[in-house]
TORSEVEX-309880 format. One line per field, with one value per residue (C-alpha): residue in three letters; x, y, z. Coordinates in pm, 1 decimal. Layout:
N
resn: ALA / ... .
u: X / ... .
v: Y / ... .
w: Z / ... .
This chain:
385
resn: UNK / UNK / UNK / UNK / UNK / UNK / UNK / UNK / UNK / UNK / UNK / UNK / UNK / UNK / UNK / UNK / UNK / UNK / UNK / UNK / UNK / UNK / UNK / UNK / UNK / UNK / UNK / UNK / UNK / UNK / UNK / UNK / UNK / UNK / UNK / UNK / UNK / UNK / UNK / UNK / UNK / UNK / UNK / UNK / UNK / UNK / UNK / UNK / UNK / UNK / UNK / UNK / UNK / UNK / UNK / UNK / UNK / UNK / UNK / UNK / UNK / UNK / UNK / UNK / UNK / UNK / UNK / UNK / UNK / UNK / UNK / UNK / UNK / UNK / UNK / UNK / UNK / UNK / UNK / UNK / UNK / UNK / UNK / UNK / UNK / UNK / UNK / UNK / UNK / UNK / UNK / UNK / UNK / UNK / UNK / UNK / UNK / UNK / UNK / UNK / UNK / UNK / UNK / UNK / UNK / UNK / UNK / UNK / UNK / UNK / UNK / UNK / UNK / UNK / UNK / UNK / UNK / UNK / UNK / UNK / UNK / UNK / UNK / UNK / UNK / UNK / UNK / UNK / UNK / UNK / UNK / UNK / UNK / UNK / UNK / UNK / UNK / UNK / UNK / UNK / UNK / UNK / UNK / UNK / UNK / UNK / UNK / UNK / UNK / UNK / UNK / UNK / UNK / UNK / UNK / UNK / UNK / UNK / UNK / UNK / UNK / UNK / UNK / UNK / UNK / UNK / UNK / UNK / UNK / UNK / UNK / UNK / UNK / UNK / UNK / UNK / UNK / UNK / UNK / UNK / UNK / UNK / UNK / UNK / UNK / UNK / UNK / UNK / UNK / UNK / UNK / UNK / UNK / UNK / UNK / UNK / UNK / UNK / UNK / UNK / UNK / UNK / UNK / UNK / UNK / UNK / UNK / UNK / UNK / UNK / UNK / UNK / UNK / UNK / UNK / UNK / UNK / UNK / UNK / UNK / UNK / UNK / UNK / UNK / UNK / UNK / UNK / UNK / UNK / UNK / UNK / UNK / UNK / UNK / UNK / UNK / UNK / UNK / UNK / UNK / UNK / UNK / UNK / UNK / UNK / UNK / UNK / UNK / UNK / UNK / UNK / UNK / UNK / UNK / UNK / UNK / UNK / UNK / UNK / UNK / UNK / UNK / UNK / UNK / UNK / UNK / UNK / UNK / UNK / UNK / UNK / UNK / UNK / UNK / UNK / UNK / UNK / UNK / UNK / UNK / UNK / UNK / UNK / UNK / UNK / UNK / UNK / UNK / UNK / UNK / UNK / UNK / UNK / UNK / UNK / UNK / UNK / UNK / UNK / UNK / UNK / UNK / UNK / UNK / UNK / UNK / UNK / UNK / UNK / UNK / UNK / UNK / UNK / UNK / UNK / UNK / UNK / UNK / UNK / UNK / UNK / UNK / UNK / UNK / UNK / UNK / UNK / UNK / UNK / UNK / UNK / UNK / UNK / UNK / UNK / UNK / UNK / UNK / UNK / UNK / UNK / UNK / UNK / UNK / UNK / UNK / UNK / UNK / UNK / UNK / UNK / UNK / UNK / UNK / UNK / UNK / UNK / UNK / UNK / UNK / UNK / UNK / UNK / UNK / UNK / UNK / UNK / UNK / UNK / UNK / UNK / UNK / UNK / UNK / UNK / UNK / UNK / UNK / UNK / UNK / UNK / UNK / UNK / UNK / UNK .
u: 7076.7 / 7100.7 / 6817.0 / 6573.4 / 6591.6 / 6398.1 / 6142.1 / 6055.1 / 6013.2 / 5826.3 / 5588.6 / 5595.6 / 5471.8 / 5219.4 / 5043.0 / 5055.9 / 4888.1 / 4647.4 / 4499.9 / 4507.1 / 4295.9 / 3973.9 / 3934.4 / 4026.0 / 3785.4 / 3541.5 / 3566.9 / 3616.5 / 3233.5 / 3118.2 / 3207.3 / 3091.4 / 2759.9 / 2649.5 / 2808.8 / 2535.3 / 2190.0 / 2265.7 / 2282.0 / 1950.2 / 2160.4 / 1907.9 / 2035.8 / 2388.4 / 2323.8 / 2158.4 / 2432.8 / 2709.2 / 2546.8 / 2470.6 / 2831.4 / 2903.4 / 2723.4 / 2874.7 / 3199.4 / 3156.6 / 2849.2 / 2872.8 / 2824.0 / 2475.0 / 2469.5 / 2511.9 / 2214.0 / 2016.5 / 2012.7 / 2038.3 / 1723.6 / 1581.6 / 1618.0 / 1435.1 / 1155.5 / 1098.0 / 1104.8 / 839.3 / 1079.2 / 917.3 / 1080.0 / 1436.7 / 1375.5 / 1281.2 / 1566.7 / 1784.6 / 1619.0 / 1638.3 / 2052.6 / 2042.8 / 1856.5 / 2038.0 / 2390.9 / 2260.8 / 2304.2 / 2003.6 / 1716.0 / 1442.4 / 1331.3 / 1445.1 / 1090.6 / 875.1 / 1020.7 / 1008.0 / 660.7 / 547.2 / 737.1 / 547.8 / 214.3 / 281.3 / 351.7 / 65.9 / 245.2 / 5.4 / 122.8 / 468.3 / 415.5 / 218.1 / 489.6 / 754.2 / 547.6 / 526.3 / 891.9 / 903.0 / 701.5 / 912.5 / 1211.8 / 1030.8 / 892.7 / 1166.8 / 1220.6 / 1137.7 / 842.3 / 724.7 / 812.5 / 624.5 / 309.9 / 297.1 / 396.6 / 155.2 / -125.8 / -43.3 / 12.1 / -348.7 / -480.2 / -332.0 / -488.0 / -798.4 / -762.8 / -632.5 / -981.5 / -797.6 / -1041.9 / -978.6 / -620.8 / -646.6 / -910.5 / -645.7 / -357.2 / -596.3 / -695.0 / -335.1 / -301.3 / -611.7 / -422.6 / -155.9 / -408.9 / -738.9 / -1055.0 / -841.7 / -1044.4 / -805.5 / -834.9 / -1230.8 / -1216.6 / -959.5 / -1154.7 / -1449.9 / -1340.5 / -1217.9 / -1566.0 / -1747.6 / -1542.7 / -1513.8 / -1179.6 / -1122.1 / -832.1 / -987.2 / -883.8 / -1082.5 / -1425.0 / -1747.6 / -1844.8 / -2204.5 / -2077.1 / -1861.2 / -2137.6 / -2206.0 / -1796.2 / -1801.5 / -2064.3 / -1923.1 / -1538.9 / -1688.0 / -1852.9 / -1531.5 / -1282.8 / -1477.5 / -1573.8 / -1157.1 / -1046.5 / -1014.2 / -1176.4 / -1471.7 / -1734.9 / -2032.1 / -2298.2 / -2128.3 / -2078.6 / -2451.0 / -2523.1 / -2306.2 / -2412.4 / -2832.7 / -2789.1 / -2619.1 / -2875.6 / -3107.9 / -2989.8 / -2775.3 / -3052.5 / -3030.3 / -2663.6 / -2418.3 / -2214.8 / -2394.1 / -2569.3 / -2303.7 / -2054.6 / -2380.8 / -2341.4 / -1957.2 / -2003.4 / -2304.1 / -2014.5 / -1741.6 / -1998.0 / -2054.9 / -2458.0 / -2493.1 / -2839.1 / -2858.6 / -2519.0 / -2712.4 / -3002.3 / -2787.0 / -2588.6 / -2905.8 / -3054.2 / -2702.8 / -2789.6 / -3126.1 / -2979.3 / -2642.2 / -2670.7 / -2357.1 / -2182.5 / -1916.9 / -1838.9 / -2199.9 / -2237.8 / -1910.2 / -2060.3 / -2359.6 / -2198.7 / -1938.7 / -2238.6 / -2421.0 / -2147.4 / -2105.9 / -2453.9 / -2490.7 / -2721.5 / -2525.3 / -2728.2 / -2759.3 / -2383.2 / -2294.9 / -2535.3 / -2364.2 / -1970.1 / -2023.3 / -2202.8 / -1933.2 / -1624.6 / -1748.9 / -1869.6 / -1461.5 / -1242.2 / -929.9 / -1139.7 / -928.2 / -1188.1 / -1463.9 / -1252.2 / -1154.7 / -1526.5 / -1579.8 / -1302.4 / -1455.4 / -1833.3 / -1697.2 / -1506.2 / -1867.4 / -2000.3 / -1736.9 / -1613.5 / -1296.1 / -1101.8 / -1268.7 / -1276.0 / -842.4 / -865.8 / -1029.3 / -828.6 / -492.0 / -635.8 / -704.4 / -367.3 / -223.6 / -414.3 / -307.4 / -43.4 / 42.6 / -330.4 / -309.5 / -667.0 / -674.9 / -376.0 / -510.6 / -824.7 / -597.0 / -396.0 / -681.6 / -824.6 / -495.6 / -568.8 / -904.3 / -717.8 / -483.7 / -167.1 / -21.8 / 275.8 / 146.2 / -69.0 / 244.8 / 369.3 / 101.4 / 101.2 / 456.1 / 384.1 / 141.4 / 415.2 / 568.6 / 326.2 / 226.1 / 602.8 / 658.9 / 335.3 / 416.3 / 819.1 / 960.9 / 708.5 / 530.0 / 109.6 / 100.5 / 219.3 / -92.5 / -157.3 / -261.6 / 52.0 / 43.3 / 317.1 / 670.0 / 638.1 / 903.3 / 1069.2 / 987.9 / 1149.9 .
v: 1940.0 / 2163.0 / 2364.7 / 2014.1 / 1839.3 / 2160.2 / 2218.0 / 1844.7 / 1808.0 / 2161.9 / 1976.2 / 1698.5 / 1902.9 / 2100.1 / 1755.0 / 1591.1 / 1919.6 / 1954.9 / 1589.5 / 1595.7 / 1954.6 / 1814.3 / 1547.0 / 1772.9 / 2043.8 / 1727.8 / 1642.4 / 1991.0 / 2067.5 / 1764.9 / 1839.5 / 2184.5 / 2061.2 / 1838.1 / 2070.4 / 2322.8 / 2057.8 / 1991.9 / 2346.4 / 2386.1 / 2646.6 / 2537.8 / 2741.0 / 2678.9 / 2331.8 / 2300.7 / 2492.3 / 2259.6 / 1943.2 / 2020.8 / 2147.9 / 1833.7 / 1612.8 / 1787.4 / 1725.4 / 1350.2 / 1221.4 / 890.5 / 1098.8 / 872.2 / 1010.6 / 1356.8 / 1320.4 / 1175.2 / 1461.0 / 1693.0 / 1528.0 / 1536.7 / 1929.8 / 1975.0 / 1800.1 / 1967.8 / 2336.0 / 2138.2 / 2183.6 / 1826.6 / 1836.6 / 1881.8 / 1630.0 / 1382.8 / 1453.6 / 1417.8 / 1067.0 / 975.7 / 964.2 / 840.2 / 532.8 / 455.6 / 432.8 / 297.2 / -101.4 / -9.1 / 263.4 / 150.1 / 476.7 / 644.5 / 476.3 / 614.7 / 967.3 / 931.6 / 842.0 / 1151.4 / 1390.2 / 1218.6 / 1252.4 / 1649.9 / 1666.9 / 1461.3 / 1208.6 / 952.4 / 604.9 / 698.5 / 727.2 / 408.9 / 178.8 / 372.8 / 289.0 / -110.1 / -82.9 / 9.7 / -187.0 / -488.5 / -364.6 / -397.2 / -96.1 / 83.5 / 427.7 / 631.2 / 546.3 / 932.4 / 834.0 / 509.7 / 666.1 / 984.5 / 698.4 / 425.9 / 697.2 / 814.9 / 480.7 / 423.8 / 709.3 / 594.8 / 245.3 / 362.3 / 608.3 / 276.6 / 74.6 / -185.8 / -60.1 / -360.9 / -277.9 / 77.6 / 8.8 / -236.5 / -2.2 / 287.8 / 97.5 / 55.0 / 452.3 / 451.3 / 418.0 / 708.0 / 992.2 / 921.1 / 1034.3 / 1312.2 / 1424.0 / 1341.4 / 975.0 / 930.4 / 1102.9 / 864.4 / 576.3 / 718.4 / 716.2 / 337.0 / 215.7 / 392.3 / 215.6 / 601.8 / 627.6 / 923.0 / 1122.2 / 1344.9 / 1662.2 / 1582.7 / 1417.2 / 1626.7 / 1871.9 / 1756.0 / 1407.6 / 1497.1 / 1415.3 / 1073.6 / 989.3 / 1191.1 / 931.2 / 644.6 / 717.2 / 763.6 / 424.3 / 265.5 / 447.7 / 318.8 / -53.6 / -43.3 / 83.9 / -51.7 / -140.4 / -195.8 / 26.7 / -101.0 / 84.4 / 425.8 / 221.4 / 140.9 / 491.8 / 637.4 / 376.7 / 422.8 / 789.0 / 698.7 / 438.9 / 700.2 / 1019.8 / 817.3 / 496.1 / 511.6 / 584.0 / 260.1 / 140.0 / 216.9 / -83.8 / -302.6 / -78.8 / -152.4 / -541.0 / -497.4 / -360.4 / -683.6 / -929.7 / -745.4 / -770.2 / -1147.2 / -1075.6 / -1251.3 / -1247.2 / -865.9 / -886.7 / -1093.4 / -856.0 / -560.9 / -721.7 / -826.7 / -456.6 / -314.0 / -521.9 / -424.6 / -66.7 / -197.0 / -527.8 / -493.0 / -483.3 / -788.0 / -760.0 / -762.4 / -1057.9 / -1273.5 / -1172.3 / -1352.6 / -1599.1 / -1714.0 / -1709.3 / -1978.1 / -2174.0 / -2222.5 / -2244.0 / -2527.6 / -2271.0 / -2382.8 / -2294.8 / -1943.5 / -1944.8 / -2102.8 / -1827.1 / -1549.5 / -1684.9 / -1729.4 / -1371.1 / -1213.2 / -1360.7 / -1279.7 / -910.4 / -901.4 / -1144.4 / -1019.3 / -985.8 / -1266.8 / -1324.9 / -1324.6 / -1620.2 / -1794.4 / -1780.0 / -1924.5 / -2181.6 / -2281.6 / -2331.4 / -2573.8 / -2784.6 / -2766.0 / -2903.5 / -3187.6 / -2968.4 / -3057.8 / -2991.9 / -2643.3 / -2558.3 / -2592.4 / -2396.2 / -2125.4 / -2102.4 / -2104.8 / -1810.6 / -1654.8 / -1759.3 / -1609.8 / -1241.2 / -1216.0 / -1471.9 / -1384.8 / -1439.6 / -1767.9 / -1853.0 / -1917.2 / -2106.5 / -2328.0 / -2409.0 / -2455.6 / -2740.0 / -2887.0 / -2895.9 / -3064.0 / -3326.3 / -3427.2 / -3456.0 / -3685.2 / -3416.4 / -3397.9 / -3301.2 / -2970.4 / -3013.6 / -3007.3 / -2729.2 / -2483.7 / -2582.5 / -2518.2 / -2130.0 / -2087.2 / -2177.7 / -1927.1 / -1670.5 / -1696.0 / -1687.6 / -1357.0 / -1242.6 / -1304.5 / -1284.8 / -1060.3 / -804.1 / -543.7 / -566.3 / -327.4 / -614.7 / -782.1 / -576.2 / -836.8 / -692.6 / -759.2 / -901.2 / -739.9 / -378.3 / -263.8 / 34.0 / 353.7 / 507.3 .
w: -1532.4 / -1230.0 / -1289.4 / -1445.1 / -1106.7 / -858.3 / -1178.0 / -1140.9 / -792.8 / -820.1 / -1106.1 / -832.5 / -579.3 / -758.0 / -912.5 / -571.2 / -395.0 / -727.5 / -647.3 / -297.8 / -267.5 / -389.0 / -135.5 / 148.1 / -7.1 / -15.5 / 307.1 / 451.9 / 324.0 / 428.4 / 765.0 / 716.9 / 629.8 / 912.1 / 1159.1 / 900.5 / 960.6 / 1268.9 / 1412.4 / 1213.2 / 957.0 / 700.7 / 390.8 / 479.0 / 488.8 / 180.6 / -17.6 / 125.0 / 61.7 / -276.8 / -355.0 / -179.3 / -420.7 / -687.0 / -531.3 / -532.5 / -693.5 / -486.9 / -170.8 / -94.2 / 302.4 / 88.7 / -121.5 / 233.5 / 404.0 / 105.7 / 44.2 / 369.4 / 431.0 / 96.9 / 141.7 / 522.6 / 284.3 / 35.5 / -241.9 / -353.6 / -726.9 / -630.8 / -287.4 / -524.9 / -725.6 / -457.7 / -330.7 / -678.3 / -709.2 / -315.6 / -435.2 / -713.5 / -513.4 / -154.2 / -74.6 / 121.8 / -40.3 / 162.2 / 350.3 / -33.6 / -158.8 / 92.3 / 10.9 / -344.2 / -326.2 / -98.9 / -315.8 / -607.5 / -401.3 / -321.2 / -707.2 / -861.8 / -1012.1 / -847.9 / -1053.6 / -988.2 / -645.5 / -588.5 / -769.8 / -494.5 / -223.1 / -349.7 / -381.1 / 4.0 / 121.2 / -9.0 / 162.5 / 460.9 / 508.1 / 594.5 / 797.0 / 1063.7 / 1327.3 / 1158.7 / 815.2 / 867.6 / 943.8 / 666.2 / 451.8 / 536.4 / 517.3 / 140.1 / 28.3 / 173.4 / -46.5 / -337.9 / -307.3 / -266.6 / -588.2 / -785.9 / -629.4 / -364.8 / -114.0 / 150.5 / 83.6 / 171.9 / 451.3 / 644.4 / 610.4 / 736.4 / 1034.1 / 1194.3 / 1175.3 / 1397.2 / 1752.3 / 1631.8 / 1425.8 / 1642.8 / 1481.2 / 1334.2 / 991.0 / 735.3 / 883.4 / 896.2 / 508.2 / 421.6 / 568.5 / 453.6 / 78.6 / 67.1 / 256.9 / 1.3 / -287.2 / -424.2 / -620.1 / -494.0 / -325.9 / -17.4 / -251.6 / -561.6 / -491.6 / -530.9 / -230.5 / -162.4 / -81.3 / 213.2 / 467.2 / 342.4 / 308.5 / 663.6 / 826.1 / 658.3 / 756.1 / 1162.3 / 1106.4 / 1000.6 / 1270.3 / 1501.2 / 1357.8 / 1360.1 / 1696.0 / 2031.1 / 2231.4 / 1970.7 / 1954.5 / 1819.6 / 1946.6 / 1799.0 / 1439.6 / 1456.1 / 1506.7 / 1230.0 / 975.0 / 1063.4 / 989.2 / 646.3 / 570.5 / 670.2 / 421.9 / 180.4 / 86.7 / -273.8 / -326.5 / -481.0 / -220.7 / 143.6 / 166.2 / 68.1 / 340.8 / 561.3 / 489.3 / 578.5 / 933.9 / 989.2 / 860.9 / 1081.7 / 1405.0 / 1277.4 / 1223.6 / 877.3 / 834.5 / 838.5 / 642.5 / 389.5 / 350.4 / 297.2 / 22.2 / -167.7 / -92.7 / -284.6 / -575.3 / -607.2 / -638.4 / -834.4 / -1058.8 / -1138.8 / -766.6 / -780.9 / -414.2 / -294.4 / -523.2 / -412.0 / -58.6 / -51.5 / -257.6 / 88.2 / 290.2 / 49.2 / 45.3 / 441.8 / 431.4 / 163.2 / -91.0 / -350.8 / -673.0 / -569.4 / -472.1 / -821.9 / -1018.6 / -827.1 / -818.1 / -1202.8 / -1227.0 / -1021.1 / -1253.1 / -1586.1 / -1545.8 / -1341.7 / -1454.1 / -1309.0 / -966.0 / -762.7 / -472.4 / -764.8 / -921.8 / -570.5 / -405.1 / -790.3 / -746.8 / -355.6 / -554.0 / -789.1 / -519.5 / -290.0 / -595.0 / -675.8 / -1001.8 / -908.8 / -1240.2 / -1287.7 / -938.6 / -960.9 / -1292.9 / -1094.3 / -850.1 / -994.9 / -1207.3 / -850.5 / -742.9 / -1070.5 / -987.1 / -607.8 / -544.2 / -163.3 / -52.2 / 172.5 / 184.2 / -217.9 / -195.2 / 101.6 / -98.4 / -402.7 / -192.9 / -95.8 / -404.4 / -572.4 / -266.6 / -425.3 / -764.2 / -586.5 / -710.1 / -410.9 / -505.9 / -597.1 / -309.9 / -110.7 / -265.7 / -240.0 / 138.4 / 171.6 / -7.6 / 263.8 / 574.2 / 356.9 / 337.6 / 704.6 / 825.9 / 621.5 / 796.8 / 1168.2 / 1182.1 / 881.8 / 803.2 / 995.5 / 981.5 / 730.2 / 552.9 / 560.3 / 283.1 / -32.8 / -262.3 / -650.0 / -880.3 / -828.5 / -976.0 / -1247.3 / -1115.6 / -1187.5 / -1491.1 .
């Protein structure tokens, strides 16, 4: 019995020390790897955190900056990786989005990327004034590869104050004005002048203090070398609405279908004009036009919705619209004509409630979100598997 009681307390010992050393080894590296990032020991730091990680898998400030230092080396496959585990463990992953979708940029996984970037954006577009802007700008590109070209365009124009006229921007505005689904690495060669003339027309349409005499200038010399090619005219028509000239707005609209029957925004174009200015048979011909050859086009089916209620169609104009409302249900302008339409029908109780979405909408706009979100989103994505 002697010798039982010093073996036990020596079995004691030895558990207690076995599962204490871990979390001292734990916290020893930890330490060891900030004191590693933060005296810019770049390799060092990137072996601790990751034996860190391994360490304790819940280690979410771990697989941050683990993170973080790979995607400064462009090691964009194991960053996302790392960004991956921090967002599944952090009460907050915000900034994690925005990360995971410029990893998934850098390695082509373009769909991926865009549903990350709608997941930041709806936790408020989280981050870094720097991560804001790299973000903002590749969520841009994205949009205008998926063919939300006002989208894009708006999200482009708040980088204006912060790039300049740097080239990537004026490409990248360029692209969306053009309505060419293209990212500025893949689009054909020979069409870099007219993307080039159109991006300088938009910069400048966008900055401030306006500069209209430089936007007229840019957008002549692509009328000029660019006549016959889809989209220019109705671009043209844009920059006429945007300097509120709606007469030579109108004529450039008309001129883009002439050249594309087909062209749904030139067509719900002139269709707003007719409507403020009473044309209404035109309007209808157009509206109606517009939402067959695009049916999931929401302004085709809300300047649709605001023909029939010109016209005292007052059941079909509210079937229009809530199809609208259905496609982009954050856009306050189709829900306002939607109320007022409900008004007509004498439902005011959903009257009342599409007013009260609006309050919402236009709270959200000026008190919780930044511009950016401005930004027409869609339906809540699914997250990325």
């Amino acid at each position: 019995m002697a010798m039982v009681v010093p073996l036990l307390a020596l079995f004691l010992a030895t558990n207690h020390f076995l599962q204490r050393s871990p979390q001292k080894t734990f916290e020893t590296i930890a330490k060891k790897a900030d004191l590693a990032r933060t005296g810019d020991r770049v390799n060092d730091a990137l072996e601790l955190y990751t034996e860190g990680v391994r360490l304790r898998p819940s280690w979410s400030e771990g697989w941050w900056s683990l993170g973080s230092l790979l995607y400064d080396q462009d090691r964009f496959p194991e960053a996302q990786a790392a960004f991956e585990r921090f967002a599944a463990i952090a009460p907050k992953p915000g900034p994690a989005y925005a990360f995971l979708g410029l990893c998934e940029y850098e390695t082509h996984e373009y769909d991926r990327a865009l549903q990350h970037f709608r997941l930041w954006t709806r936790a408020g577009w989280a981050g870094t004034p720097e991560l804001l802007d790299v973000a903002v700008f590749h969520f841009a590109l994205l949009l205008t590869r998926e063919g939300r070209f006002p989208e894009a365009l708006y999200l482009l124009a708040t980088e204006e104050g912060k790039m300049g006229s740097s080239p990537a921007l004026v490409e990248a505005m360029g692209l969306a004005s053009l309505r060419m689904k293209n990212l500025p690495e893949d689009y054909p060669p020979q069409r870099r002048e007219m993307v080039w003339l159109a991006g300088e027309a938009a910069l400048r349409a966008s900055s401030y203090p306006k500069d209209f005499a430089r936007v007229d200038e840019y957008a002549r010399r692509l009328l000029s070398r660019y006549d016959r090619e889809p989209n220019v005219h109705s671009f043209r028509g844009s920059l006429y609405s945007f300097e509120h000239k709606d007469s030579q707005a109108a004529a450039e609209f008309r001129r883009e279908l002439e050249i594309s029957p087909q062209h749904v925004p030139a067509m719900v174009e002139i269709a707003r004009m007719d409507v403020s200015n009473n044309e209404l048979v035109e309007a209808m011909s157009l509206a109606k036009r517009a939402a067959e050859i695009e049916p999931k086009n929401a302004e085709a089916r809300h300047v649709l919705g605001q023909v029939l209620f010109a016209t005292r169609q007052l059941r079909e104009s509210a079937q229009e619209l809530e199809a609208a409302k259905q496609l982009a249900p954050d856009s306050a302008p189709i829900r306002i004509h939607l109320a007022r339409v409900y008004n007509a029908l004498g439902r005011k109780k959903e009257a009342e409630q599409e007013a009260a979405a609006v309050r919402l909408l236009r709270d959200k706009e000026q008190v919780l979100a930044p511009p950016q979100e401005k930004v027409a989103p869609q339906r809540e994505p699914e997250r990325p598997r």
